[in-house]
GUKELO-895570 format. One record per residue (C-alpha): x, y, z; residue number from 1. Coordinates in Angstrom, 3 decimals. Example, Ala and Ser with C-alpha at 12.3 -4.5 7.8 and 13.67 -1.06 7.14 Angstrom:
<node xx="12.300" yy="-4.500" zz="7.800" dopa="1"/>
<node xx="13.670" yy="-1.060" zz="7.140" dopa="2"/>
This chain:
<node xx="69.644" yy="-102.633" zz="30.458" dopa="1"/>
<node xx="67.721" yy="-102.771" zz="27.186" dopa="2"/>
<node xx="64.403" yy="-103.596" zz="28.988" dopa="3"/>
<node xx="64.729" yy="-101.061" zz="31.399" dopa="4"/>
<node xx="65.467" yy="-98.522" zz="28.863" dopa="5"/>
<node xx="62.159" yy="-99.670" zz="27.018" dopa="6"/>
<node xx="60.384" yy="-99.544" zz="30.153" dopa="7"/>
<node xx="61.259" yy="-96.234" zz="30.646" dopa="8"/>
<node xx="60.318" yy="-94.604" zz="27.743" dopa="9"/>
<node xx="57.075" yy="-96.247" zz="27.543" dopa="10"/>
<node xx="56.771" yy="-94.927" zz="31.009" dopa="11"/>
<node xx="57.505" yy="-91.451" zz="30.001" dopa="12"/>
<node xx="55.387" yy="-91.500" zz="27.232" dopa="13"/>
<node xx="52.243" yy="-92.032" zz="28.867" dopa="14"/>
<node xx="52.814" yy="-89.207" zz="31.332" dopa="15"/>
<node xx="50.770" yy="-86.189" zz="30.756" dopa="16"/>
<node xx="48.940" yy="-88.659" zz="28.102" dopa="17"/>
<node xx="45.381" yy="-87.453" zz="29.858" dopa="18"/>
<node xx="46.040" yy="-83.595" zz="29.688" dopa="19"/>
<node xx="43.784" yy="-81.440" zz="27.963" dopa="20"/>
<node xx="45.977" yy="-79.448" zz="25.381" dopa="21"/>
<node xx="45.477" yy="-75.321" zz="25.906" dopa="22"/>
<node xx="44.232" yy="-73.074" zz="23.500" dopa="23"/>
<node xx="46.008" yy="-69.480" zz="23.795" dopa="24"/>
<node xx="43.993" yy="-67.213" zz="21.372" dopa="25"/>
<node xx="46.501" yy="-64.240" zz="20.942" dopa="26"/>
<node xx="45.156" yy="-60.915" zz="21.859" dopa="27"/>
<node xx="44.180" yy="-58.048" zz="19.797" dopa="28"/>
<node xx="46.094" yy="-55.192" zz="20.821" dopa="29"/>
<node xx="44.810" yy="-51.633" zz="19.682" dopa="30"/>
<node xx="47.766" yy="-50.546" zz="18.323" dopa="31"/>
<node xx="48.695" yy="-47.354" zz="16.779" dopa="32"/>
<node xx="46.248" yy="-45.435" zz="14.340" dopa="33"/>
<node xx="47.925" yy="-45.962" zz="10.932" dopa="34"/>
<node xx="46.159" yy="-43.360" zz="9.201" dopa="35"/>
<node xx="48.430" yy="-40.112" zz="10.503" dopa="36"/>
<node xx="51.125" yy="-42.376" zz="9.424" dopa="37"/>
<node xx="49.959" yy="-43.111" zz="6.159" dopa="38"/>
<node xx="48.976" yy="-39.528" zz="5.716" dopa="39"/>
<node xx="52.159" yy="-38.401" zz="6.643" dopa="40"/>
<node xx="54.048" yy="-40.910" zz="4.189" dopa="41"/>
<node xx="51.983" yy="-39.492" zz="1.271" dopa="42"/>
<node xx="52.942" yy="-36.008" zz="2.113" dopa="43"/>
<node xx="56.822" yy="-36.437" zz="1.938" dopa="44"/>
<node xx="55.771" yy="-38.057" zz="-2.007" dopa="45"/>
<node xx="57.267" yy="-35.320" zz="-5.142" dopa="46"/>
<node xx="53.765" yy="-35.676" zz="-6.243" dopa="47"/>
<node xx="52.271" yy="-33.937" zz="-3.465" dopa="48"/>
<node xx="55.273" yy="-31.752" zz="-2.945" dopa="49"/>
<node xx="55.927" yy="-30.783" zz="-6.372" dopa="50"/>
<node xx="52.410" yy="-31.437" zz="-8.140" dopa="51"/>
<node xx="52.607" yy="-29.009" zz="-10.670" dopa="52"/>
<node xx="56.093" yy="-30.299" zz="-12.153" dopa="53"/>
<node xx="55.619" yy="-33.579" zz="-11.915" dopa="54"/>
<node xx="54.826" yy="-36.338" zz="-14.766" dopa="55"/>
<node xx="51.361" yy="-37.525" zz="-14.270" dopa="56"/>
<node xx="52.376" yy="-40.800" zz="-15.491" dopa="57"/>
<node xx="55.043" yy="-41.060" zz="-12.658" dopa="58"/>
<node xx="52.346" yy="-40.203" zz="-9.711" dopa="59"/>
<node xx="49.985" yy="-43.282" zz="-11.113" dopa="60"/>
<node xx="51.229" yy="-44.733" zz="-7.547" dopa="61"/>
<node xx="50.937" yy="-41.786" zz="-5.222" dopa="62"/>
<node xx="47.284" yy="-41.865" zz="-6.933" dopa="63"/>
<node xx="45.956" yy="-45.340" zz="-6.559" dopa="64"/>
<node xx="48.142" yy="-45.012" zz="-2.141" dopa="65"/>
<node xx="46.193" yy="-41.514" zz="-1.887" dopa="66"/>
<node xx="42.989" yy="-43.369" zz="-3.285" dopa="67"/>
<node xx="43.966" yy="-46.177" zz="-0.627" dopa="68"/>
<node xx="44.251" yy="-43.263" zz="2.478" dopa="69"/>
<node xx="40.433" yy="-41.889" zz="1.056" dopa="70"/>
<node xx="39.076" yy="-45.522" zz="1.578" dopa="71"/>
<node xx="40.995" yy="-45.232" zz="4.993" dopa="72"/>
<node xx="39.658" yy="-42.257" zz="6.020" dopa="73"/>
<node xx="36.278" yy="-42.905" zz="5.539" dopa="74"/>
<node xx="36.473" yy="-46.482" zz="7.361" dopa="75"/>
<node xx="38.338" yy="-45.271" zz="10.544" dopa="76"/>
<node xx="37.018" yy="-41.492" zz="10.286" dopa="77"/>
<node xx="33.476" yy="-41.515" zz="9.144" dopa="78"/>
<node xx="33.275" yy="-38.024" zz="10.477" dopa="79"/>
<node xx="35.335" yy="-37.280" zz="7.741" dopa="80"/>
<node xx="33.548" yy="-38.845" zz="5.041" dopa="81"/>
<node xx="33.056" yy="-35.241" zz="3.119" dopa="82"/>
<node xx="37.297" yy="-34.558" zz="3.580" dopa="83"/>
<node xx="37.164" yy="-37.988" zz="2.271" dopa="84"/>
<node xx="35.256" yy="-36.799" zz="-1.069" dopa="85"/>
<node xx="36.987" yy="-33.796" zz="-0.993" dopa="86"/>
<node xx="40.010" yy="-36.286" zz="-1.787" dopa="87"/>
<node xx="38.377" yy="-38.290" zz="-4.141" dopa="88"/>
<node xx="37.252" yy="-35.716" zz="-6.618" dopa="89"/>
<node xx="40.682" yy="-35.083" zz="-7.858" dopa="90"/>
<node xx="41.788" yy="-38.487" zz="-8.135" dopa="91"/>
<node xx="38.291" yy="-38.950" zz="-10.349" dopa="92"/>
<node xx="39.407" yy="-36.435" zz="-12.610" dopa="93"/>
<node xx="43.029" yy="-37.831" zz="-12.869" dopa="94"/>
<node xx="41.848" yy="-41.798" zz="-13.636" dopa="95"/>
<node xx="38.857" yy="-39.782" zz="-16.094" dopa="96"/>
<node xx="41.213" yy="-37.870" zz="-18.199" dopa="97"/>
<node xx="43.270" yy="-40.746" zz="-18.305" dopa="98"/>
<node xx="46.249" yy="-39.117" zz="-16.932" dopa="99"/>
<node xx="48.312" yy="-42.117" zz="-16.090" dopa="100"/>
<node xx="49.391" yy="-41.708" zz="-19.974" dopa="101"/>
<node xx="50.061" yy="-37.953" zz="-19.627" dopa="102"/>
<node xx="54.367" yy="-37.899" zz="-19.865" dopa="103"/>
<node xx="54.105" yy="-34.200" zz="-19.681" dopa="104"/>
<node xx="53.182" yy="-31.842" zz="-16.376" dopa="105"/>
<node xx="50.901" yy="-29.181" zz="-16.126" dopa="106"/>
<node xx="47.447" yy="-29.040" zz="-18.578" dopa="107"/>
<node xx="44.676" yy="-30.631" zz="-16.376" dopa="108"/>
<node xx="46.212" yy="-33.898" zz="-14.985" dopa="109"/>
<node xx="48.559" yy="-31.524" zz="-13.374" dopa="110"/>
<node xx="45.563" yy="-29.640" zz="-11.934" dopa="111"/>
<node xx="44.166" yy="-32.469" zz="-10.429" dopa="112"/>
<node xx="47.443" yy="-33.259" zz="-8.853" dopa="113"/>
<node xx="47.204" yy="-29.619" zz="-7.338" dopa="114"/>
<node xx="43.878" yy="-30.426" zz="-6.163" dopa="115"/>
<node xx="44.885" yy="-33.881" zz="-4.443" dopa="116"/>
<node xx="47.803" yy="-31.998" zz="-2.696" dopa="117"/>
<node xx="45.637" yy="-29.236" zz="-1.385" dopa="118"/>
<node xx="43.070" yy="-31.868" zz="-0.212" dopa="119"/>
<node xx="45.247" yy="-34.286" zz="1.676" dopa="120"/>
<node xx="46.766" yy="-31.042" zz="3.157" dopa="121"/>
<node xx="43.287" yy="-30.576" zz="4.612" dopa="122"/>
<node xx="42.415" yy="-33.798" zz="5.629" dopa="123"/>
<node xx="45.860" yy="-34.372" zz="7.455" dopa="124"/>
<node xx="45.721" yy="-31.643" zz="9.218" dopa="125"/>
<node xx="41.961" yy="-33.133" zz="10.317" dopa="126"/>
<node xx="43.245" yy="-36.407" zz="11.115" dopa="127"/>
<node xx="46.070" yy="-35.506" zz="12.845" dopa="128"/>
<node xx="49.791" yy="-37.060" zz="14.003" dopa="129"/>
């Protein structure tokens, strides 16, 4: 019983010994556009809803995501490159004057937050979704 069980195994074993193994390279699939998503994430932030009242030290993330969706834009929409600019002006005067220390709204870190709201206002509306 032993040897027939040995047999059988090495029997087995060579089967499908001289196969050539398959390669399935997974397909890209297109996807959905991210950007109107992102876009749309950043506008439901208190930063952009409330800029003016808001602690420029607490937006320091809203900044560097809505410096992010700038990159973004520019990279999917190159038509867009000057809405793109638009965006980045602000957040250049908010990393500038150093407002990522600022505890206290208003003065000119809570202008620049103004501008960043109006611009991604504008370039969501551009983008779309």
């Amino acid at each position: 019983m032993r040897v027939v069980l040995v047999a059988l195994l090495l029997l087995l074993g060579g089967c499908g010994s001289g196969e050539v193994p398959v390669t399935v390279k997974p397909s890209r699939s297109a996807g959905p556009d991210v950007l109107p998503i992102k876009l749309k994430a950043l506008t439901t932030d208190r930063c952009y809803l409330a800029p003016g009242t808001e602690s420029p030290k607490g937006c320091q993330k809203y900044v560097t995501e809505l410096s992010s969706a700038a990159g973004s834009v520019r990279k999917r929409r190159p038509d867009l490159s000057a809405s793109a600019d638009a965006l980045d002006r602000p957040i250049s005067a908010f990393r500038t004057a150093n407002c990522q220390d600022q505890p206290a709204p208003g003065g000119a870190c809570g202008q620049a937050l103004v501008d960043m709201s109006a611009a991604l206002t504008s370039v969501k509306s551009l983008v779309g979704g």
